[in-house]
C-alpha atoms as an extended CHARMM CRD file, in Angstrom:
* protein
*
        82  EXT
         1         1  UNK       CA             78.0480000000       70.5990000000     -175.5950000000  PROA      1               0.0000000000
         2         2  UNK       CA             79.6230000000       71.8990000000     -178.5360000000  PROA      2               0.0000000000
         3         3  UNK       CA             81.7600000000       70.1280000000     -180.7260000000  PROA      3               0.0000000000
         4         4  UNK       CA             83.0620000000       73.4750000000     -182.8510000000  PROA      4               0.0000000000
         5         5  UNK       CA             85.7780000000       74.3450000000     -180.6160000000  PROA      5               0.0000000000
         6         6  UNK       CA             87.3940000000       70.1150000000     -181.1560000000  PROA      6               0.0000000000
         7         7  UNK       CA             89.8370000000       70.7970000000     -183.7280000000  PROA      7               0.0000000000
         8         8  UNK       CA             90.0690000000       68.3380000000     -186.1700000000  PROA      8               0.0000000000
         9         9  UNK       CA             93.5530000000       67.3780000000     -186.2320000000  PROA      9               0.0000000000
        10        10  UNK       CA             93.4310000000       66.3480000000     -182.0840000000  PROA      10              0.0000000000
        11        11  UNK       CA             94.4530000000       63.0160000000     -182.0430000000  PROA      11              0.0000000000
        12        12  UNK       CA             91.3250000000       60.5410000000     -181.0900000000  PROA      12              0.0000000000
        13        13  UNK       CA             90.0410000000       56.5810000000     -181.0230000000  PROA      13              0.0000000000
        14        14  UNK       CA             86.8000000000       55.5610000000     -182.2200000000  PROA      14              0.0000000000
        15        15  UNK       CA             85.7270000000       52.3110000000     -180.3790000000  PROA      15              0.0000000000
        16        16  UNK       CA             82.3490000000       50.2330000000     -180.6330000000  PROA      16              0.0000000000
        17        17  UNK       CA             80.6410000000       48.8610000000     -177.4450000000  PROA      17              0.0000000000
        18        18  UNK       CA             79.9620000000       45.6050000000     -179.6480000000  PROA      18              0.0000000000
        19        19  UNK       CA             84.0070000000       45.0620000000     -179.6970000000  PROA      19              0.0000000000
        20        20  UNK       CA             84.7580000000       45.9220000000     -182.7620000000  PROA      20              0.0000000000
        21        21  UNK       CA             88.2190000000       47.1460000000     -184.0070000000  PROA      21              0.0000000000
        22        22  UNK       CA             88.7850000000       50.6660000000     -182.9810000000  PROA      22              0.0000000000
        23        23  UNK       CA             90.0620000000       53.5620000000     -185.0960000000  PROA      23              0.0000000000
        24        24  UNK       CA             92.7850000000       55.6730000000     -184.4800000000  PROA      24              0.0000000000
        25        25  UNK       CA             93.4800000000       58.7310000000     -185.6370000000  PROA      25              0.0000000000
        26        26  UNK       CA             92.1980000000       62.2340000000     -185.9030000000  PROA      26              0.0000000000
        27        27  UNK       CA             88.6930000000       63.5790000000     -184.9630000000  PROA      27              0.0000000000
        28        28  UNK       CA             87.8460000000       64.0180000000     -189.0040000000  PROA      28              0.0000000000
        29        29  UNK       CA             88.8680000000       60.3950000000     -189.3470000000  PROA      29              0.0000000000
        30        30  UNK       CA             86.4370000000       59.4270000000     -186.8650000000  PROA      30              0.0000000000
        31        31  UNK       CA             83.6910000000       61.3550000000     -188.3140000000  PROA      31              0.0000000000
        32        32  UNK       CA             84.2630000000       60.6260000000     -191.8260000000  PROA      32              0.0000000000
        33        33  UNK       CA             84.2320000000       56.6860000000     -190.6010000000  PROA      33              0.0000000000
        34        34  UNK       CA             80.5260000000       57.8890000000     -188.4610000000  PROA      34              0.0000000000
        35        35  UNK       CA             79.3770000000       59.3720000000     -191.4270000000  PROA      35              0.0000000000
        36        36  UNK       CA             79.3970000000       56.1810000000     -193.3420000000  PROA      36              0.0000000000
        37        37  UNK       CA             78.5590000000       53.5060000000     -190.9420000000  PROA      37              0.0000000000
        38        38  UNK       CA             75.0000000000       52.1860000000     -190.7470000000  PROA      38              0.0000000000
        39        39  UNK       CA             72.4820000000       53.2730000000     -187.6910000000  PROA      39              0.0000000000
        40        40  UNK       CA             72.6280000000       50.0150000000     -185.5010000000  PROA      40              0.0000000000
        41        41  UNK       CA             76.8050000000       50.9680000000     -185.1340000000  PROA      41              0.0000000000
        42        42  UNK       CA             75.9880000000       54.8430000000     -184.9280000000  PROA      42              0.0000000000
        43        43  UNK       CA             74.3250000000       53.6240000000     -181.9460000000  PROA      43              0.0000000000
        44        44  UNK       CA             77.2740000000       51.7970000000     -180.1930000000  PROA      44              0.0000000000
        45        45  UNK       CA             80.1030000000       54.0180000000     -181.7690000000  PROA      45              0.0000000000
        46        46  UNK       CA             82.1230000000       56.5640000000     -178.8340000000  PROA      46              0.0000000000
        47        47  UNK       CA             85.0320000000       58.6230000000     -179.6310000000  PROA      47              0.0000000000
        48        48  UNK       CA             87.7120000000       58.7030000000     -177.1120000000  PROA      48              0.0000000000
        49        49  UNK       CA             89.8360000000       61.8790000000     -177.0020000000  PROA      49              0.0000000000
        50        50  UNK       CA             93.2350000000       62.8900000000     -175.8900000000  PROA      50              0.0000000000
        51        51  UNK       CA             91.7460000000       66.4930000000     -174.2560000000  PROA      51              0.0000000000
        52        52  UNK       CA             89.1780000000       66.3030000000     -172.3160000000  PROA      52              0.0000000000
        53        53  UNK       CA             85.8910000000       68.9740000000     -172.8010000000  PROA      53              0.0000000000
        54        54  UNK       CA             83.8770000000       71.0210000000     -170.8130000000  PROA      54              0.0000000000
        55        55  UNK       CA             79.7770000000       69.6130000000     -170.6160000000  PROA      55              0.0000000000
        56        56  UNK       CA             77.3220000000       72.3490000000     -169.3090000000  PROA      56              0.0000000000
        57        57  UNK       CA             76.1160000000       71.6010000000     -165.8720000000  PROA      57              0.0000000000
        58        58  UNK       CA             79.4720000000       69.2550000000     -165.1150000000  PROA      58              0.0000000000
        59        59  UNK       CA             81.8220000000       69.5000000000     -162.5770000000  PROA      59              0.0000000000
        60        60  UNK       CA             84.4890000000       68.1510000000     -164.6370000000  PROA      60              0.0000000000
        61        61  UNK       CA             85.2210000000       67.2530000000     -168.3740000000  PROA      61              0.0000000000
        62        62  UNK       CA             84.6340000000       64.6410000000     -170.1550000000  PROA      62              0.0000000000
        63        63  UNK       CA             87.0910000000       62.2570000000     -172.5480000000  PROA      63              0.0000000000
        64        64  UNK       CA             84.3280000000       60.6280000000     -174.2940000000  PROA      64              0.0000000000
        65        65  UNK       CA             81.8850000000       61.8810000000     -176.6650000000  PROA      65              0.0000000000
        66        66  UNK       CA             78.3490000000       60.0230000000     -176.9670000000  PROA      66              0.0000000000
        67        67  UNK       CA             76.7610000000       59.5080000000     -180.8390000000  PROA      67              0.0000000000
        68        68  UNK       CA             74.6000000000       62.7290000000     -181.0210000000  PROA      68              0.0000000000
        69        69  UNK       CA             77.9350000000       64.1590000000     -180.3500000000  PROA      69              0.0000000000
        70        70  UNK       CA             80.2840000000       62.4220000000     -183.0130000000  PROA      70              0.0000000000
        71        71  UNK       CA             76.8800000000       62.7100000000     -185.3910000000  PROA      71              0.0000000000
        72        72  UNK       CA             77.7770000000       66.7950000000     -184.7930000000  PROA      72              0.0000000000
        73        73  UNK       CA             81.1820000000       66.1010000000     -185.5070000000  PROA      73              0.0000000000
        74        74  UNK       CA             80.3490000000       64.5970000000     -189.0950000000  PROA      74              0.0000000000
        75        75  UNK       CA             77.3050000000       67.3650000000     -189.8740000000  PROA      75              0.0000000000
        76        76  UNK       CA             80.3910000000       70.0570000000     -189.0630000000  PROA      76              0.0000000000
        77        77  UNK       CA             82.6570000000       67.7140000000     -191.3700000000  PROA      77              0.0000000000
        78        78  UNK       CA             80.0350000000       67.6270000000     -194.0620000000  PROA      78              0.0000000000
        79        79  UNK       CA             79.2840000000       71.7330000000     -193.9750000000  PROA      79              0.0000000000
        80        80  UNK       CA             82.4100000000       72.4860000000     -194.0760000000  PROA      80              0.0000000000
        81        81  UNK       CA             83.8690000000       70.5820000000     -197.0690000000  PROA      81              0.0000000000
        82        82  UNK       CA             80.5150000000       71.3780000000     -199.3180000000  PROA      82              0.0000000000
């Protein structure tokens, strides 16, 4: 999947399978707050969004996005304002 076609204003929640406080906000607010947080809560951190996208070999789209996903999202975040 790619993540260059999430715009980075779209509305989104950060939650942590370990129950944690979520964030809410934008997508570049949940990858700034990826970008700092240690590995173990890389590992247990999903972002929920409010449009759903299209995974290759899916029937239908997803509203979550997995670490190696959100770990895109903050690489993009990173190129972009370097």
């Amino acid at each position: 999947m790619s993540t260059e076609t999430i715009p980075w204003d779209q509305p989104a929640t950060m939650i942590d399978l370990e129950g944690r406080a979520p964030i809410i906000g934008t997508i570049r607010d949940c990858a700034m707050h990826f970008a700092l947080y240690k590995p173990h809560a890389r590992d247990h951190a999903r972002v929920l969004l409010t449009v759903p996208v299209h995974r290759p070999g899916r029937k239908t789209r997803t509203w979550i996005l997995d670490p190696a996903e959100i770990a895109e999202l903050a690489d993009r975040l990173a190129r972009e304002t370097n």
